[in-house]
C-alpha positions as CSV (number, residue, x, y, z in Angstrom):
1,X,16.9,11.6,-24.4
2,X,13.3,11.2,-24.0
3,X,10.8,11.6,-26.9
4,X,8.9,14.1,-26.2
5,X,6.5,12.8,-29.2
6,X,4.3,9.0,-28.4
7,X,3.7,7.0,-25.3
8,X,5.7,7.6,-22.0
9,X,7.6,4.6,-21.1
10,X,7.8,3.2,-17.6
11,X,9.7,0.2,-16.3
12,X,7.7,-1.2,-13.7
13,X,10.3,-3.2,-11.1
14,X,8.6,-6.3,-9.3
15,X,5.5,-8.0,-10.7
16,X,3.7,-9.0,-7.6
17,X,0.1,-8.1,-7.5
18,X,0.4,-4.6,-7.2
19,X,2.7,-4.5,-10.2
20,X,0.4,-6.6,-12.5
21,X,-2.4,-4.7,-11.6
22,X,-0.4,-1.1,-11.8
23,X,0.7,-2.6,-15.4
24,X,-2.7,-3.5,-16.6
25,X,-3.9,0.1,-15.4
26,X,-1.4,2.4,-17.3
27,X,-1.9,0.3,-20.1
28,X,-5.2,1.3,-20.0
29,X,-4.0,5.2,-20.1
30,X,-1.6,4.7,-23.5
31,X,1.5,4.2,-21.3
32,X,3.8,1.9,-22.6
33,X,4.6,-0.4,-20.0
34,X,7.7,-2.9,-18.9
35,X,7.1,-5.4,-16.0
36,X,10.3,-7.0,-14.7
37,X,10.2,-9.7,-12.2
38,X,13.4,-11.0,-10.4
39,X,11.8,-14.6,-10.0
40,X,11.2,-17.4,-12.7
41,X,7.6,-17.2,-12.7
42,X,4.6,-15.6,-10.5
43,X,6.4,-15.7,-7.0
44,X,2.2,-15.7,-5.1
45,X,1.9,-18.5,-2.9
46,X,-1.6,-20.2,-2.4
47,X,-2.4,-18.4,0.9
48,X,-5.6,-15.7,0.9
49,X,-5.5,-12.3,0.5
50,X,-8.9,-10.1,1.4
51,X,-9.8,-6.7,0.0
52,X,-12.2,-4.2,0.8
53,X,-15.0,-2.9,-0.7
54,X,-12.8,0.3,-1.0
55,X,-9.8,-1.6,-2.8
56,X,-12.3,-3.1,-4.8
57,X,-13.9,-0.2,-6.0
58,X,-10.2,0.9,-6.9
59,X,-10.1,-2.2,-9.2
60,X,-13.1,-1.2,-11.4
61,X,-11.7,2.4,-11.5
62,X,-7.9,1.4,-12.4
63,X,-9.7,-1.2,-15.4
64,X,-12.8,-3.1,-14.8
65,X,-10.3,-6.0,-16.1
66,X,-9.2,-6.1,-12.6
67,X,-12.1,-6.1,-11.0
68,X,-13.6,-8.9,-12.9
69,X,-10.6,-10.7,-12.2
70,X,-10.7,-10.9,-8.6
71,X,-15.0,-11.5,-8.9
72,X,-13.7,-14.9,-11.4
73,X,-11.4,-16.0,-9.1
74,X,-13.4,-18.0,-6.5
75,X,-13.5,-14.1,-4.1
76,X,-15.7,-14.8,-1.2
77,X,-17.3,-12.6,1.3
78,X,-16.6,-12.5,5.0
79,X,-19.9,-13.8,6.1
80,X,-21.8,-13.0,9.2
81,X,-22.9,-16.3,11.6
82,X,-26.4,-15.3,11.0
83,X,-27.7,-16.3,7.4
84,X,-29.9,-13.9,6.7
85,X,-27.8,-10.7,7.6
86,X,-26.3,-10.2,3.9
87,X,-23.4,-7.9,5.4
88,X,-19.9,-8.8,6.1
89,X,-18.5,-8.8,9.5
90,X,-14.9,-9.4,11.0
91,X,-15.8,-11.3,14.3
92,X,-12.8,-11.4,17.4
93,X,-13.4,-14.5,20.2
94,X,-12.1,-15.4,23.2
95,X,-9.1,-18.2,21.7
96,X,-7.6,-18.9,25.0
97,X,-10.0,-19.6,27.7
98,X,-12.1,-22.1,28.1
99,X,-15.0,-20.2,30.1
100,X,-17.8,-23.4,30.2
101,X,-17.0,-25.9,31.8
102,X,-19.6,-27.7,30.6
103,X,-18.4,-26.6,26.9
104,X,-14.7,-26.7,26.8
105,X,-15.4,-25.7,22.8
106,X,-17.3,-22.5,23.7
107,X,-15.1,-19.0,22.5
108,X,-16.5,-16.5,24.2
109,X,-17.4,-13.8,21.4
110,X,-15.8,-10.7,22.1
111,X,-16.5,-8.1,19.2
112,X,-18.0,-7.8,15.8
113,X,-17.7,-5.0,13.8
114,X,-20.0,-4.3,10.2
115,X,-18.1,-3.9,6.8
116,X,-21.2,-3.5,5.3
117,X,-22.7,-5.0,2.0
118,X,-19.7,-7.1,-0.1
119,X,-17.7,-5.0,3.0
120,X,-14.7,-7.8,2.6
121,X,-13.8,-10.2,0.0
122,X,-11.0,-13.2,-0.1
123,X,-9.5,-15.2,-2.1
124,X,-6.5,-16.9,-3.1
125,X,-3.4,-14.8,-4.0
126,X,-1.6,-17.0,-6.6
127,X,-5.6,-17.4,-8.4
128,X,-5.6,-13.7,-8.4
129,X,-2.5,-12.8,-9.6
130,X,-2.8,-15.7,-12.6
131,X,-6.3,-14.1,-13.5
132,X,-5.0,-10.4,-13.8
133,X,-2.2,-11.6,-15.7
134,X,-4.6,-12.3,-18.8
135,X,-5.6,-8.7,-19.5
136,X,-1.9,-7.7,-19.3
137,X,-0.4,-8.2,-23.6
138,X,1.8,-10.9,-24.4
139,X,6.0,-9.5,-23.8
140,X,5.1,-6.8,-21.6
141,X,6.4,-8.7,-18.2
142,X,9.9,-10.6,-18.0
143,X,11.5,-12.7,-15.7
144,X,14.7,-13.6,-14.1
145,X,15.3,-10.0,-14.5
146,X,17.1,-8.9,-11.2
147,X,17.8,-5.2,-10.6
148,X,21.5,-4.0,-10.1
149,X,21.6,-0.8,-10.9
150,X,19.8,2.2,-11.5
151,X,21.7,5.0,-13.7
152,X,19.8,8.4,-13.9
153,X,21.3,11.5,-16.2
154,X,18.4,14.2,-16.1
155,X,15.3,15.1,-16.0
156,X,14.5,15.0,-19.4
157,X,17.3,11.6,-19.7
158,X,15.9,8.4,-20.0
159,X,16.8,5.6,-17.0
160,X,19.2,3.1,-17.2
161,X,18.5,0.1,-15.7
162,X,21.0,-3.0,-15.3
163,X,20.0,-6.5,-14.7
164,X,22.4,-9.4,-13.0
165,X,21.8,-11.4,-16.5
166,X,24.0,-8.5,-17.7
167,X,21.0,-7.0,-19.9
168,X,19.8,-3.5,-19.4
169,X,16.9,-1.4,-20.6
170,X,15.6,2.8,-20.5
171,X,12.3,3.6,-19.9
172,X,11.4,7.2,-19.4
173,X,10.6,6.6,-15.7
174,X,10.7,3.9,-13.2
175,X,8.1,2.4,-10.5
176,X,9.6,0.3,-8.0
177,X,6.8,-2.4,-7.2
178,X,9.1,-4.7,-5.7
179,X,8.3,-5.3,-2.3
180,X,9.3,-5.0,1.1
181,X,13.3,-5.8,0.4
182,X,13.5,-3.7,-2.3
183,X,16.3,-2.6,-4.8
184,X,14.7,0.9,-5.9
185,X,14.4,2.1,-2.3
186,X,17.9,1.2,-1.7
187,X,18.5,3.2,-4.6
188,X,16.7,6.2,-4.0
189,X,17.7,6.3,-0.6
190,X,21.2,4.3,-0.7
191,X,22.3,1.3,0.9
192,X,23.7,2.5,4.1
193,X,20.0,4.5,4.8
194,X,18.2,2.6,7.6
195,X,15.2,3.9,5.6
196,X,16.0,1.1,2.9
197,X,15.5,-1.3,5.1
198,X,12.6,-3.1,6.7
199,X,13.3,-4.2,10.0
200,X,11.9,-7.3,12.3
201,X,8.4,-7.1,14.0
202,X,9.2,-9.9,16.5
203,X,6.2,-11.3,14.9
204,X,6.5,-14.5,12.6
205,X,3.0,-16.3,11.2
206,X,2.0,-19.9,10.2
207,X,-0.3,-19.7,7.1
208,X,-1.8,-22.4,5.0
209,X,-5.0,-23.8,3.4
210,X,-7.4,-25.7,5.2
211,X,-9.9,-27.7,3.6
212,X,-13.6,-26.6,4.1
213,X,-14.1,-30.1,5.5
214,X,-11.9,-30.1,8.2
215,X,-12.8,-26.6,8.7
216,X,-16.4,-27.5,10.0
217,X,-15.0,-30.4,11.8
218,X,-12.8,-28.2,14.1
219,X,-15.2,-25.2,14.4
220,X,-18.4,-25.8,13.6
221,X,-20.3,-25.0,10.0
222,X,-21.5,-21.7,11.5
223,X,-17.8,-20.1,12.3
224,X,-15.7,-21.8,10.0
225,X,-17.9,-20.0,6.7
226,X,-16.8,-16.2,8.8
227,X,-13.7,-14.2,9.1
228,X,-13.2,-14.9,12.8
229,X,-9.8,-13.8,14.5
230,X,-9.3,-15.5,18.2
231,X,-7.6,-13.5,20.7
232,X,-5.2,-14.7,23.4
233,X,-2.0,-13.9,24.8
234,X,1.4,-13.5,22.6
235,X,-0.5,-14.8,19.8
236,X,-3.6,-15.1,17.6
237,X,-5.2,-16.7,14.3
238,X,-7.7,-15.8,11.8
239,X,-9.1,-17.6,9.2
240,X,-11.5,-17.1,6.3
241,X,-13.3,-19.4,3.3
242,X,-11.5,-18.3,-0.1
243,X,-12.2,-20.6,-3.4
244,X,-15.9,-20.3,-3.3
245,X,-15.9,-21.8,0.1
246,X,-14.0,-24.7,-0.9
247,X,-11.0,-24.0,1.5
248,X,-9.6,-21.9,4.6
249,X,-7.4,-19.8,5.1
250,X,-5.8,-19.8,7.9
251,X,-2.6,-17.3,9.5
252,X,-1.5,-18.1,13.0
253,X,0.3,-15.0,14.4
254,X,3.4,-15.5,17.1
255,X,5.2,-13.5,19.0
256,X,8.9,-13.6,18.7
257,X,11.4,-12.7,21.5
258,X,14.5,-13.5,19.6
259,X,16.0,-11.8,16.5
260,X,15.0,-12.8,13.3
261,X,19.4,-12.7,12.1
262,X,18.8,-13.6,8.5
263,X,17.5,-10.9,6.6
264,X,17.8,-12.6,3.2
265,X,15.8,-15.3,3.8
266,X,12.6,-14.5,5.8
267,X,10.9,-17.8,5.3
268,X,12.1,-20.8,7.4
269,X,11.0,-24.6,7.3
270,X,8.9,-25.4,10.6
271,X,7.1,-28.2,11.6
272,X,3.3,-28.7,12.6
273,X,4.6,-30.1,15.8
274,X,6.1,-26.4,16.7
275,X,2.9,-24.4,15.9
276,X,0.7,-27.0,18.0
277,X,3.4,-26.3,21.1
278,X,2.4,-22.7,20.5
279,X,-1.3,-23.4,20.8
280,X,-1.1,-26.4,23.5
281,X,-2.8,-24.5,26.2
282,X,-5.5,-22.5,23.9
283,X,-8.9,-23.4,23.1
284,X,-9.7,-27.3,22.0
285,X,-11.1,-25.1,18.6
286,X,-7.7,-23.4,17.6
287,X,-6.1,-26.7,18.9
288,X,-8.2,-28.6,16.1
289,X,-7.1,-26.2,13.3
290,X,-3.7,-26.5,13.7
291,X,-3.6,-30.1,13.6
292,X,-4.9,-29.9,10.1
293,X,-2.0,-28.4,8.9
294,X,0.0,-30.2,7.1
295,X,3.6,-31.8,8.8
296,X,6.1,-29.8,7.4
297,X,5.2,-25.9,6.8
298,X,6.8,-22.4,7.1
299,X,7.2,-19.9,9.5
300,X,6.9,-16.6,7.6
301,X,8.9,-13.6,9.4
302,X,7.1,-10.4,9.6
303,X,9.3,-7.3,8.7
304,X,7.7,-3.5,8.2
305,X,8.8,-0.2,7.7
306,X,7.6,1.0,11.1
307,X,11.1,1.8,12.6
308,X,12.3,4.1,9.7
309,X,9.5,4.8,7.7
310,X,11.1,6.5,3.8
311,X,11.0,10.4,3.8
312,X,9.7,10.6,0.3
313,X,8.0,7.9,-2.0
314,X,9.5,9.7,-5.2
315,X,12.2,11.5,-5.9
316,X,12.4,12.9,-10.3
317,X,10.7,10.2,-12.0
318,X,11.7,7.4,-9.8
319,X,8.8,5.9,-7.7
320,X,8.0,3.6,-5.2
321,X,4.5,1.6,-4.1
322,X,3.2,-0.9,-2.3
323,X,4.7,-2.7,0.3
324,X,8.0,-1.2,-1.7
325,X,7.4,2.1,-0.4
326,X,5.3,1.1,2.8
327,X,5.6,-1.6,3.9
328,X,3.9,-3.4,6.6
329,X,2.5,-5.9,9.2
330,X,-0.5,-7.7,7.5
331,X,-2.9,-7.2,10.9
332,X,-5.4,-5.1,9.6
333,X,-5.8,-7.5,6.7
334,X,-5.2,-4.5,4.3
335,X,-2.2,-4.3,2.8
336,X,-2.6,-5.0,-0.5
337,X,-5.6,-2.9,-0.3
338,X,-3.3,0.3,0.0
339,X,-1.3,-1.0,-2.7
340,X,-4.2,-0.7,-5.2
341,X,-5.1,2.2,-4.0
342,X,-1.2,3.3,-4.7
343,X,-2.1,1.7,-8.2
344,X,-5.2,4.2,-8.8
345,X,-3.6,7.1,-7.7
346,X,-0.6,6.4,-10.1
347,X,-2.6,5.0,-13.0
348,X,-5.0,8.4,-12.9
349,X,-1.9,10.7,-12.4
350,X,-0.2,9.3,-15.5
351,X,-3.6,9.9,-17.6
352,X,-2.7,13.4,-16.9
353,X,1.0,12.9,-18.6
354,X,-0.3,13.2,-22.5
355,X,-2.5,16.0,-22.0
356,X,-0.4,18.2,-20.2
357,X,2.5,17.9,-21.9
358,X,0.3,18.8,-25.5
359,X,-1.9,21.7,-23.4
360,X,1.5,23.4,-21.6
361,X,5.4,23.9,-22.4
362,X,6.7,21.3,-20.3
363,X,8.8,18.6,-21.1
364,X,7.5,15.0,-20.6
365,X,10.1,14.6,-17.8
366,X,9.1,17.7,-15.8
367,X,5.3,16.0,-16.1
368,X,6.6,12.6,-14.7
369,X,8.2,14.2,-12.2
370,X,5.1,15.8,-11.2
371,X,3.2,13.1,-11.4
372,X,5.6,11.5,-8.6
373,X,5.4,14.4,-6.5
374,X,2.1,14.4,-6.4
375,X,1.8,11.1,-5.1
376,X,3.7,11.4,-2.9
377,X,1.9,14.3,-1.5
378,X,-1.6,12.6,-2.0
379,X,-0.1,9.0,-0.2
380,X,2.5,9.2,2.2
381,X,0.6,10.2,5.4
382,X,-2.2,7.3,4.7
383,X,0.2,4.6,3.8
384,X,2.7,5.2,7.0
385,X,-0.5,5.8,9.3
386,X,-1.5,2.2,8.1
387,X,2.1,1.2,8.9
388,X,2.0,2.5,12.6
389,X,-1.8,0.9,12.8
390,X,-0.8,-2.5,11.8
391,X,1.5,-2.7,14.3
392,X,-0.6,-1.3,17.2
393,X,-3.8,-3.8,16.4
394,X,-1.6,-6.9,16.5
395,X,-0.8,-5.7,20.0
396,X,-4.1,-5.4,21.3
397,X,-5.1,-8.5,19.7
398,X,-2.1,-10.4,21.7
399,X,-2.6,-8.7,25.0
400,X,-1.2,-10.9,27.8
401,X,-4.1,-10.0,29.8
402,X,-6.0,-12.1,28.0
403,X,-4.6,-14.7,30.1
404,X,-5.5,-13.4,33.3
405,X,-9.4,-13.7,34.3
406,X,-8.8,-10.2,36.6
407,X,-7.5,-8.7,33.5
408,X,-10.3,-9.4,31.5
409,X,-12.0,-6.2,31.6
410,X,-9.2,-4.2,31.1
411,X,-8.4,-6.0,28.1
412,X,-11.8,-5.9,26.6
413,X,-11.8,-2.2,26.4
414,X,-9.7,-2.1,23.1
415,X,-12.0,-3.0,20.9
416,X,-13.5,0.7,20.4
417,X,-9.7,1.9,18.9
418,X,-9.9,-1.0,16.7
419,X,-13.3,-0.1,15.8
420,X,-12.0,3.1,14.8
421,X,-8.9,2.2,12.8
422,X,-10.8,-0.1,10.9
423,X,-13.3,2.4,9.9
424,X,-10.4,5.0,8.7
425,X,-9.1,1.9,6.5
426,X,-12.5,1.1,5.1
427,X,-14.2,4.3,4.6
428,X,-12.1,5.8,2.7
429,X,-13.1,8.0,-0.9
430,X,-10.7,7.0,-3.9
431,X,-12.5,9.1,-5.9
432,X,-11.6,12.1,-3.8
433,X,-8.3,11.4,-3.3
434,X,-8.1,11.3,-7.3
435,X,-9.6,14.6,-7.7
436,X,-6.8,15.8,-5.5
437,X,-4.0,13.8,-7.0
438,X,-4.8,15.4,-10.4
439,X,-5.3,19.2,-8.1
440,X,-1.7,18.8,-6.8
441,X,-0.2,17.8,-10.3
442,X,-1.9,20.6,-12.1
443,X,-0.5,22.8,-9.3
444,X,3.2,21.3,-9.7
445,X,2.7,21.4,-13.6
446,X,1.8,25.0,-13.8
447,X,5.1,26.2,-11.6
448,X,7.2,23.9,-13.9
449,X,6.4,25.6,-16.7
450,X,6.5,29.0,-15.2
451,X,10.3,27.9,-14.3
452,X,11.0,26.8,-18.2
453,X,13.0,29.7,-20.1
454,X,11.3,31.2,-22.5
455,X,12.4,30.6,-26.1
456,X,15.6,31.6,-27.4
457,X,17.1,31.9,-23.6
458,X,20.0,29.3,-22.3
459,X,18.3,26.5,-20.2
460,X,21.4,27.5,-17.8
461,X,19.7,28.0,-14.7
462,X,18.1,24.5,-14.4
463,X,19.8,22.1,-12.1
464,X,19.3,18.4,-11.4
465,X,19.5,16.7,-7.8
466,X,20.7,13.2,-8.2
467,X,21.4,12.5,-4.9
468,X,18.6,11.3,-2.4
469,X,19.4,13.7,0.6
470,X,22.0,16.1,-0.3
471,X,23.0,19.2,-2.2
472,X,23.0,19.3,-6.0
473,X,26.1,18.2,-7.3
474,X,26.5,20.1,-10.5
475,X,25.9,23.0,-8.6
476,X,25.2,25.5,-11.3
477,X,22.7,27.9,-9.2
478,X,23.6,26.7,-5.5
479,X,22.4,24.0,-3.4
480,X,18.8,23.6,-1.6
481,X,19.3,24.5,1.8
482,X,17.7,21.2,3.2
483,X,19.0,19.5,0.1
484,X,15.7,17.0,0.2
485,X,13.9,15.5,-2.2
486,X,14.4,18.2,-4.9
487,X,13.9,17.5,-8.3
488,X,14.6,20.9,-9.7
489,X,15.8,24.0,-8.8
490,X,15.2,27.0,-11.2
491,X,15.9,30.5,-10.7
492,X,13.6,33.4,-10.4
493,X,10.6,31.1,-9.3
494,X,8.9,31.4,-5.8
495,X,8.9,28.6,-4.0
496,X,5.4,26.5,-3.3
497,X,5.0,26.8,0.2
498,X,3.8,30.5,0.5
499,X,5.2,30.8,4.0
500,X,8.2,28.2,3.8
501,X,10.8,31.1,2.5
502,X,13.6,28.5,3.8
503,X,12.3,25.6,1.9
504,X,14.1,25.8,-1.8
505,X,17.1,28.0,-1.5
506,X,19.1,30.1,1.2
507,X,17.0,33.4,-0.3
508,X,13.8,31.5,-0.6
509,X,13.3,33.0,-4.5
510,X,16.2,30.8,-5.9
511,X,13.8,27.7,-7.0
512,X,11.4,25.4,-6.5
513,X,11.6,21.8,-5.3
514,X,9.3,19.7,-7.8
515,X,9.0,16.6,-5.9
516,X,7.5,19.0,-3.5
517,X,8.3,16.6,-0.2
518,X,9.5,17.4,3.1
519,X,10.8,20.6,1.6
520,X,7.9,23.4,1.4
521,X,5.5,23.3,4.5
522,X,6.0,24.5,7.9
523,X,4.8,21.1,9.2
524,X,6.8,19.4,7.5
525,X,4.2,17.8,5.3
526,X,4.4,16.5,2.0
527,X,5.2,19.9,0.6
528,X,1.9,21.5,0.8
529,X,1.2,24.5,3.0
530,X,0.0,23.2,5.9
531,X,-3.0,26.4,6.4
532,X,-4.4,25.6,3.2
533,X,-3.0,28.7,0.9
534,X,-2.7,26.2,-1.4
535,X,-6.2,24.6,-1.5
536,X,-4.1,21.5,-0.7
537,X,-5.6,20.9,2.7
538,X,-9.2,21.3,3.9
539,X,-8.4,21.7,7.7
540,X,-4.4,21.2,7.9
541,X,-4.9,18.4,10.6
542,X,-2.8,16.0,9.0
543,X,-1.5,17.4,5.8
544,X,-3.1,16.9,2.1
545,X,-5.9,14.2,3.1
546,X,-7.8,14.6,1.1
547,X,-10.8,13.0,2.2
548,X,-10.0,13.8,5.8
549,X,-8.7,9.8,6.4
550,X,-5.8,11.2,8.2
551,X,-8.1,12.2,11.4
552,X,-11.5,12.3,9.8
553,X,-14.3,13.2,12.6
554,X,-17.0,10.4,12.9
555,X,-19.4,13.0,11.0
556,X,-17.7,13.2,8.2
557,X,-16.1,17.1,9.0
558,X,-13.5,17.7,6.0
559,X,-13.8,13.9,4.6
560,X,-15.4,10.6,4.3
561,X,-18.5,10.2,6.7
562,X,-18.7,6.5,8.0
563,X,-21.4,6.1,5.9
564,X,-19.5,6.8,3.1
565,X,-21.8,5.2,0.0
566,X,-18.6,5.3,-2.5
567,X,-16.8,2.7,-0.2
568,X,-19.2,0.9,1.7
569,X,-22.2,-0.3,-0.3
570,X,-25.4,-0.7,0.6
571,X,-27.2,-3.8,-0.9
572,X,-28.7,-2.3,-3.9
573,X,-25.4,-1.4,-5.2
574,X,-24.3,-3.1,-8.6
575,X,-22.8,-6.3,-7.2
576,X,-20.4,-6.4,-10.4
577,X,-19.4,-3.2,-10.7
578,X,-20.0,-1.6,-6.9
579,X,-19.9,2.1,-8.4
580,X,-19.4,2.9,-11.9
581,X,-15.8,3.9,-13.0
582,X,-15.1,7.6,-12.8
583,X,-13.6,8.7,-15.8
584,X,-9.7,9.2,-16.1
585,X,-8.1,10.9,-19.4
């Protein structure tokens, strides 16, 4: 049974970076907090990861520990070639040809686009991860803890889980963290779900380190201190300086036309020699860089969530983040950006727990689940957009036109769509989409408690869903009639879609669904009406965005203009802080 007195008590499954810094943030809100990781130690590997002055702005408001860990950690920005433009740019050249001559180095530059002011940062992912892991207390993470089983009894039960060393633990709720083949989506959706799989992008990368050095030598000072990203057919590569300009990193990007057959092992030992053959007719500049890679190195298979994206990140007080519950190609450079901003969301939801549950009637468990729901409500439609993006960049960047000089043209006229989707990944307003998280979960609280009996009644008409897409199994007041994602169903409550009467029972009166997904809105979407009876959605275009980054116009219509001062900061900004923390109870 869970206490309904002290600190809720979450397990947090995977301790990547997004479940460090998810643990150091509910911390921060009273919550006591369990990290288990599968792996003997910190699984990052030296290669770069970059965030953007969005995620990083979600740092400082999850704990400024965060943020200050990625400033100390050697984070640089994505420099223009001009010196004394102070903004950050992603640049895109010509990889391929060789269109002087006279200058078989030249890359023909094909696109630029702004970040802004500290727009993009990089740096090393195994120097990041060690750095946050000093704000998180001593015995709060353990390893070698791999997940077997998850054993749920109600809503107001605590979790079971079981680990393969034959240990097992409760917490009062559980966040699955624990990346893109992971154990808590198989759970909640079950193993024979193709939504509890990631499948193959017929992409694969080469990534590594290059010295700063060596760097220079093969580009030039100018390019080899700037994100640069060369185009060309069935393949491309970017690089970036990370360790206070020390180092490169470097990602090559292949396409794949065979099958990627072992899906337990998605790293396999390659050779230099392989990933020059790839390059052996590209530009004497991307030739250069791959001959400083070192002989023996990995090719790293790509696998998303594009081909069955999950129908619901929570279901009760189970949930899932991160590349766990989206994941995705790494093309737009951002995915752990949407992980941290999965780790705000969460972290300012669960500040919400403690007061609710001493301001109303409900039970801590009826809060968590809200809390779920509402994230998954607030996220969803973001995260799987970014999914579906990722994938349609990469192919723009790898056009096989690039490879024929009559084709040029025609090729060149992406680069206003990836002008676009960048802008709807950077310019995006965490502190809005907090404001609504909490809007949603007040919403969900308030028909929970309507739903509790009042005292001296039999709790008799409450039931619990413990399957991921069926009908209740206890059965005590009849099944949902799309049997989805419900929590729980309680009698004599009207449901939360206000023109969904088919969405929690067969006579539309019979309950509500508390997870709130899939089950309520006409569309379809996240279980908020989709005409904005609610207050959930400002226009109804693509469900509760709430800052209008689910088709946002240019001008700012219903979200985040382009201009957007909370997530792109001008040059006066506080360059250790960006924007000062809002306030979270």
């Amino acid at each position: 049974m869970i206490a309904q007195e002290g600190p809720v008590e979450v397990a947090i499954v995977g301790g990547g970076i997004v479940g460090v810094v998810l643990a150091v943030g509910l911390i921060g809100q009273g919550v006591k907090v369990k990290v288990y990781e599968q792996s003997r130690g910190f699984r990052e590997i030296g290669a770069g990861v970059a965030f953007t002055a969005c995620a990083r702005r979600c740092m400082g408001m999850i704990d400024p520990a965060v943020a200050n860990a990625f400033r100390s950690c050697g984070a640089v920005g994505l420099k223009s070639d001009d010196s004394s433009d102070p903004n950050d740019y992603l640049s895109w050249v010509d990889g391929y040809n060789q269109r002087r001559p006279d200058d078989p180095d030249y890359e023909t530059p094909l696109f630029k686009i702004d970040a802004g002011y500290q727009g993009f940062a990089g740096t090393r992912r195994d120097q990041f991860l060690e750095t946050i892991v000093r704000a998180v207390p001593e015995g709060v993470i353990e390893f070698r803890k791999r997940l077997e089983k998850v054993i749920e009894s109600g809503t107001d039960e605590k979790i079971k889980l079981t680990f393969s060393d034959g240990t097992s633990a409760e917490a009062d709720a559980v966040i699955g963290c624990d990346g893109v083949k992971s154990r808590v989506r198989e759970y909640l959706f079950g193993e024979d779900n193709p939504a509890s799989h990631v499948n193959y992008t017929y992409k694969f990368a080469y990534r590594g380190l290059v010295s700063m050095e060596n760097a220079i030598k093969a580009l030039g000072e100018a390019r080899a201190k700037y994100f640069t990203i060369h185009a060309g057919p069935g393949a491309h590569m970017l690089h970036y300086p990370v360790a206070n300009e020390t180092m490169v990193n470097v990602v090559a990007f292949v396409s794949d036309t065979e099958d990627w057959t072992d899906r337990k092992n998605l790293v396999k030992p390659a050779t230099r020699t392989e990933m020059e053959k790839v390059f052996e007719k590209w530009n004497p500049c991307v030739r250069a860089m791959a001959s400083f890679f070192p002989e023996n190195i990995d090719k790293w298979a790509l696998f998303d969530s594009f081909d069955y994206p999950a129908p619901f990140f929570s279901r009760g007080k189970i949930c899932l983040a991160g590349d766990a519950a989206h994941a995705s190609s790494p093309h737009h450079g951002a995915g752990a950006c949407l992980g941290i901003e999965d780790a705000l969301c969460i972290t300012a939801l669960m500040g919400e727990v403690a007061a609710s549950i001493k301001k109303t009637p409900a039970t801590k468990g009826l809060s968590l689940s809200a809390v779920f729901a509402s994230f998954d409500a607030v996220r969803r439609k973001r995260a799987q957009w970014f999914v579906n993006s990722s994938r349609r960049v990469c192919d723009l960047f790898q056009q096989q036109e690039w490879a024929d000089p009559a084709r040029w043209i025609k090729a060149e006229t992406c680069w206003e769509e990836v002008k676009d989707r960048s802008h709807k990944l950077w310019h995006f307003n965490p502190d809005t989409m907090v404001e609504e998280a909490i809007k949603v979960f007040l919403h969900k609280l308030d028909l929970s408690q309507k739903a509790i009996p009042s005292a001296g009644t039999t709790d008799t008409n409450i039931t619990i869903l413990k399957t991921a897409n069926g009908p209740d199994r206890e059965g005590t007041n009849g099944p949902s009639t799309n049997g989805t994602n419900g929590l729980a169903s309680v009698n004599g409550t009207e449901g939360i879609g206000t023109e969904d009467k088919n969405a929690t029972s067969p006579a539309g009166k019979n309950g509500i669904d508390l997870a709130g997904t899939n089950a309520t809105s006409l569309e379809g979407t996240n279980g908020i009406s989709t005409n904005g009876t609610n207050g959930l959605s400002t226009n109804g275009t693509n469900g509760p965005s709430m800052n209008g980054a689910e088709g946002t116009s240019p001008e700012g219509t219903n979200g985040t203009s382009l201009a957007d001062t909370n997530c792109h900061p001008t040059k006066d900004a506080n360059a250790n802080t960006l924007h000062s923390p809002i306030t979270i109870r």
